[in-house]
N, CA, C and O atoms as a DFTB+ gen file, in Angstrom:
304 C
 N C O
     1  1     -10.524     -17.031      14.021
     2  2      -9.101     -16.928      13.763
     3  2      -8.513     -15.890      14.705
     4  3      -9.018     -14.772      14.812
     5  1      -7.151     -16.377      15.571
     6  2      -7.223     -15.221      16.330
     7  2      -5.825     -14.528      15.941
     8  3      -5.150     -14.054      16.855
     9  1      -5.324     -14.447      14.484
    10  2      -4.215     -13.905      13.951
    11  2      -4.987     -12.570      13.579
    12  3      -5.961     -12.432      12.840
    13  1      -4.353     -11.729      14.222
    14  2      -4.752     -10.206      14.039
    15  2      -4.378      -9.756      12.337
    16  3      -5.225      -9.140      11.690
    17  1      -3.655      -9.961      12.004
    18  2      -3.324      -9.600      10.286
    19  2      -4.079     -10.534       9.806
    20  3      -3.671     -10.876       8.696
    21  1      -5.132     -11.183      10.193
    22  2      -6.003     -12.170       9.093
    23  2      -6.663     -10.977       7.838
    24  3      -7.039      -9.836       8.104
    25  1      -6.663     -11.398       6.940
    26  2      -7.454     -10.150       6.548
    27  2      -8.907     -11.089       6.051
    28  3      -8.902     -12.269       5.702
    29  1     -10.380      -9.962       6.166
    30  2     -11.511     -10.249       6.241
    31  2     -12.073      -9.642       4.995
    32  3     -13.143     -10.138       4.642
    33  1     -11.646      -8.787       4.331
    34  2     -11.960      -8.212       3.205
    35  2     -11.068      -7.397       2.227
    36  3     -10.357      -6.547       2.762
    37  1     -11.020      -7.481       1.324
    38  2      -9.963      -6.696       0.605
    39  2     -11.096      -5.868      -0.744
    40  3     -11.856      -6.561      -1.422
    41  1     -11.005      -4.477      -0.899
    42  2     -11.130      -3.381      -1.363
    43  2     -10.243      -3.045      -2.542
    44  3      -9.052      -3.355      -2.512
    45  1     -10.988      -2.181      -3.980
    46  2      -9.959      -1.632      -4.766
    47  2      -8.988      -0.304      -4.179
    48  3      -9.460       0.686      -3.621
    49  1      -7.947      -0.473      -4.372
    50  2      -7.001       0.559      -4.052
    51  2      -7.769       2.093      -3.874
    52  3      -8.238       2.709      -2.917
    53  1      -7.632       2.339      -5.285
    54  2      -8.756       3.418      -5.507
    55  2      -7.459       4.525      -6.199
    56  3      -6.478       4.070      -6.787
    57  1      -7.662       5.789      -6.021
    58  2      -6.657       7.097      -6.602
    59  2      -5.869       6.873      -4.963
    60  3      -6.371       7.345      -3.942
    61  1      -4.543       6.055      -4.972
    62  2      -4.161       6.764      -4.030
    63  2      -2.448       5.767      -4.049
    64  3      -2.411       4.574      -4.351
    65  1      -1.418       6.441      -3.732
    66  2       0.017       5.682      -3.942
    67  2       1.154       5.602      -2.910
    68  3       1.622       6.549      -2.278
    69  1       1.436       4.599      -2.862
    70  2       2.146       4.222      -2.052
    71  2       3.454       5.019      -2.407
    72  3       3.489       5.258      -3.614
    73  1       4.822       5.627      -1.538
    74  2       5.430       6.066      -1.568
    75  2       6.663       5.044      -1.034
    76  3       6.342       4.232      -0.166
    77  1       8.096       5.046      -1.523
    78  2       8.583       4.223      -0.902
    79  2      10.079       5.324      -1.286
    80  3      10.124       6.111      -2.232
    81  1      11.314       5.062      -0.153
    82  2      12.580       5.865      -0.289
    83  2      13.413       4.822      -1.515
    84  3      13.126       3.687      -1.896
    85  1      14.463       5.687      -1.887
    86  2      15.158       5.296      -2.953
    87  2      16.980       5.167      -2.132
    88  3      17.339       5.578      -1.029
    89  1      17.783       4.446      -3.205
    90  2      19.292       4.880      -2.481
    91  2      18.929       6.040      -2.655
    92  3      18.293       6.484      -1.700
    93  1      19.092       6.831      -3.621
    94  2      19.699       8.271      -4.079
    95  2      18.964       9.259      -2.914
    96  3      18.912      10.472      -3.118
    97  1      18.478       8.748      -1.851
    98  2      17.329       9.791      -0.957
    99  2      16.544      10.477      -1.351
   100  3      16.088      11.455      -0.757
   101  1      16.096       9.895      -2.955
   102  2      14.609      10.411      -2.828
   103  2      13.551       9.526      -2.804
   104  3      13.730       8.586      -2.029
   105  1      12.394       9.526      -3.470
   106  2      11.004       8.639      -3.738
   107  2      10.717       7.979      -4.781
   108  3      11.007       8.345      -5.920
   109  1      10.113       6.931      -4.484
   110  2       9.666       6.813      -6.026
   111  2       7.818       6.083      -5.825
   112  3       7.812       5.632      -4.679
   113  1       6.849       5.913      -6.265
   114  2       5.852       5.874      -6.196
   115  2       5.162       4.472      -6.623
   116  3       5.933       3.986      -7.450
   117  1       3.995       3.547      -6.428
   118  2       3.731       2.675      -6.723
   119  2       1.851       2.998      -6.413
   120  3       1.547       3.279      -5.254
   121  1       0.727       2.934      -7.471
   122  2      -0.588       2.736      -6.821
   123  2      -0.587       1.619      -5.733
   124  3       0.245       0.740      -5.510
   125  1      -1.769       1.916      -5.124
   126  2      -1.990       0.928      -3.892
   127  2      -3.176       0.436      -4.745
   128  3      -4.008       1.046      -5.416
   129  1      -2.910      -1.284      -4.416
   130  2      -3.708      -2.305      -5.809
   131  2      -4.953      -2.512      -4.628
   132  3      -6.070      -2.656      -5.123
   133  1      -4.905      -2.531      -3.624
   134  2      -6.004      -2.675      -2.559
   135  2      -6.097      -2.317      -1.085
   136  3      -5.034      -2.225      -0.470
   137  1      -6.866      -2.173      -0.655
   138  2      -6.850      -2.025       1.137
   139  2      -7.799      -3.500       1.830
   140  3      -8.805      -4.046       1.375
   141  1      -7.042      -3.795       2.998
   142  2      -7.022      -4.835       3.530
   143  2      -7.688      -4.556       4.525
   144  3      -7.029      -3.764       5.198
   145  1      -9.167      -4.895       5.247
   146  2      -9.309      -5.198       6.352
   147  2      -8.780      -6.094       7.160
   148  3      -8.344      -7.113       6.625
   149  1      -8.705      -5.997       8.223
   150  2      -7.628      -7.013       8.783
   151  2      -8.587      -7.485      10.250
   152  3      -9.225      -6.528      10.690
   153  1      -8.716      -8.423      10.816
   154  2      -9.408      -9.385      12.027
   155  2      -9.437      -8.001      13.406
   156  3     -10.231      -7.741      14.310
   157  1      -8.306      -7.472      12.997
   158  2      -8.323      -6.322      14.480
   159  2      -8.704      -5.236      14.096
   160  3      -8.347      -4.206      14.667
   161  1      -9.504      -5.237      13.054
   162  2     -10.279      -3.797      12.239
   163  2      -9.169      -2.582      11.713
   164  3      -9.598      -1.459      11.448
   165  1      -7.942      -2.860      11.608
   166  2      -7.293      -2.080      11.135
   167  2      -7.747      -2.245       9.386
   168  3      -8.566      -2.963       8.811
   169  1      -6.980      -1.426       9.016
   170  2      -7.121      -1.077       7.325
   171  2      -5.860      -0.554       6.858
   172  3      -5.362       0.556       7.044
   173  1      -5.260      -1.961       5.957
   174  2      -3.815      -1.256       5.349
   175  2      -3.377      -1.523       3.916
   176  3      -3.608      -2.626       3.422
   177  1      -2.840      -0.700       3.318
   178  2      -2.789      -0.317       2.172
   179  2      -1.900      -2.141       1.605
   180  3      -1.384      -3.096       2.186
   181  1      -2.150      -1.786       0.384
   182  2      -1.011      -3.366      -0.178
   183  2      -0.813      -2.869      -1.729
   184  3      -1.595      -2.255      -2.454
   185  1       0.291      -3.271      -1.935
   186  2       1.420      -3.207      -3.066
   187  2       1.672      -4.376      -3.604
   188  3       1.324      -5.421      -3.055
   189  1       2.416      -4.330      -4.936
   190  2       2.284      -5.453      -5.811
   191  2       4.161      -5.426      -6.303
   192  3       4.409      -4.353      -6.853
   193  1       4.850      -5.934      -6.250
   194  2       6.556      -6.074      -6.674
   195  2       6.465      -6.503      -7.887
   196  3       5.588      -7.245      -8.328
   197  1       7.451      -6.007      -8.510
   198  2       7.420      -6.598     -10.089
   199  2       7.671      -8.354      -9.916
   200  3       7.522      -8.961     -10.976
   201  1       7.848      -8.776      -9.319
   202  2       7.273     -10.611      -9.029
   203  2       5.989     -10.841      -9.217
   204  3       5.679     -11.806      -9.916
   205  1       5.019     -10.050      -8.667
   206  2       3.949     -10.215      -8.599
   207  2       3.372     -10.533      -6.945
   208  3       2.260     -10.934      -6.604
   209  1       4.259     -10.281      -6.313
   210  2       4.046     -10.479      -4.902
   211  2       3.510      -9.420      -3.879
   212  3       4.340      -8.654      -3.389
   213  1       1.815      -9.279      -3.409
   214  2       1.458      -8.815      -3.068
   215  2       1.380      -8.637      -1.287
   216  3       0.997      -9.575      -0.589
   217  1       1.713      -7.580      -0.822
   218  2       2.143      -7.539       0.655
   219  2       1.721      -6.551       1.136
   220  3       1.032      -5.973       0.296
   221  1       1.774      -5.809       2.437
   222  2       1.345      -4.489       2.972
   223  2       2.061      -3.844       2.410
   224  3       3.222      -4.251       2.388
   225  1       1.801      -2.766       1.808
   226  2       2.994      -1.682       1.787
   227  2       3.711      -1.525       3.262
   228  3       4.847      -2.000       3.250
   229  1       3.447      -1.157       4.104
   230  2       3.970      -0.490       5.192
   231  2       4.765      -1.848       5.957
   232  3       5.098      -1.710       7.134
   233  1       5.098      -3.360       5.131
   234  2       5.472      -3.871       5.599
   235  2       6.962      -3.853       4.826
   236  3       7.801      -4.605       5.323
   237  1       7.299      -3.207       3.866
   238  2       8.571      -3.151       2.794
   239  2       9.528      -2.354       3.596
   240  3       9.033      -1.317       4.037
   241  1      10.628      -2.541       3.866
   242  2      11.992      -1.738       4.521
   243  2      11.958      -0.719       3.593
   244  3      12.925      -1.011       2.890
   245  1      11.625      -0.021       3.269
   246  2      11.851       1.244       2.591
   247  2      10.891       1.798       2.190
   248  3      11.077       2.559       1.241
   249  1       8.923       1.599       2.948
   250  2       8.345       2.467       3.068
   251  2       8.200       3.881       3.344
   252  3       8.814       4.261       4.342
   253  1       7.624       4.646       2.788
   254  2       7.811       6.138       3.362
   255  2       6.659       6.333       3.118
   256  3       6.681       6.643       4.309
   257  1       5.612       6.478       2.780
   258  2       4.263       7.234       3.087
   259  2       3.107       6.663       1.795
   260  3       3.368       6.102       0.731
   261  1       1.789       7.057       2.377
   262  2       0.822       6.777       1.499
   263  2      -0.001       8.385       1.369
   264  3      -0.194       9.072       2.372
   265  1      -0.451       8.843      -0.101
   266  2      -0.929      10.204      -0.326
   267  2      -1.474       9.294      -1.161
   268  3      -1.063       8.200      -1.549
   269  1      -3.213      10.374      -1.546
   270  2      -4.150      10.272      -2.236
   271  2      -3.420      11.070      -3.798
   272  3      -2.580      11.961      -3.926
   273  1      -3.923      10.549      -4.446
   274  2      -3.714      10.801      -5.830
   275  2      -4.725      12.048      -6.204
   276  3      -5.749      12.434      -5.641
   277  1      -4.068      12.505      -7.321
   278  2      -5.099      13.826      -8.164
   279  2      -5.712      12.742      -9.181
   280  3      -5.425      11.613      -9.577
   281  1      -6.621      13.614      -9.366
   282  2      -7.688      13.312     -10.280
   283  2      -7.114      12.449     -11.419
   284  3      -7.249      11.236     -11.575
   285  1      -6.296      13.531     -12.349
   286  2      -5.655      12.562     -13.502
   287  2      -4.630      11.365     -13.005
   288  3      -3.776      10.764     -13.657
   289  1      -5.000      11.239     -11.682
   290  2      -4.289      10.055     -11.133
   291  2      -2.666      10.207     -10.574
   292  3      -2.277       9.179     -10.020
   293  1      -1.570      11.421     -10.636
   294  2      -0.496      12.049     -10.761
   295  2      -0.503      11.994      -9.028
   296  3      -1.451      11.817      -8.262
   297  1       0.589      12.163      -8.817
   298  2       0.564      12.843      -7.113
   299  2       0.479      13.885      -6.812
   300  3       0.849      14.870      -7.450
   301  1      -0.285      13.824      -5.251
   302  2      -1.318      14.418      -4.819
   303  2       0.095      15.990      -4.383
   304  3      -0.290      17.039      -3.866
C-alpha cells in the first residue's frame, strides 16, 4: 500500500490526553483512545467525537497539544 497514513497497527491510548482550544480561548481535554502506526512509521495519537467517529487528533481544526496524564489519570 503506498498511502502513507495507512495505518499498520493500532495500540491502547494508555494515561495520556489529547488537548484541543475552545471559543472562550481556553482548553478542554479528551483521553487518546489509541496510537496509530502508520505505513511511513510515524505514530499518531486518535480521538473519538461524541458521534463516535474516530480520527487523528492532530487532524481536528482546533487541536492544541497532547500531554501524558498523572497517575490518577488528571492532567499532567
Amino acid at each position: 500500500m503506498n498511502d502513507p497514513e495507512h495505518i499498520v497497527q493500532i495500540i491502547p491510548g494508555g494515561a495520556w490526553n489529547v488537548f484541543y482550544s475552545n471559543k472562550e480561548g481556553g482548553t478542554f481535554s479528551s483521553p487518546v483512545v489509541a496510537w496509530a502506526l502508520l505505513a511511513n512509521g510515524d505514530v499518531r495519537a486518535m480521538d473519538v467525537d461524541r458521534n463516535g467517529l474516530v480520527d487523528f487528533a492532530t487532524s481536528i481544526n482546533n487541536f492544541h497539544r497532547i500531554e501524558a496524564a498523572e497517575k490518577d489519570g488528571t492532567r499532567a
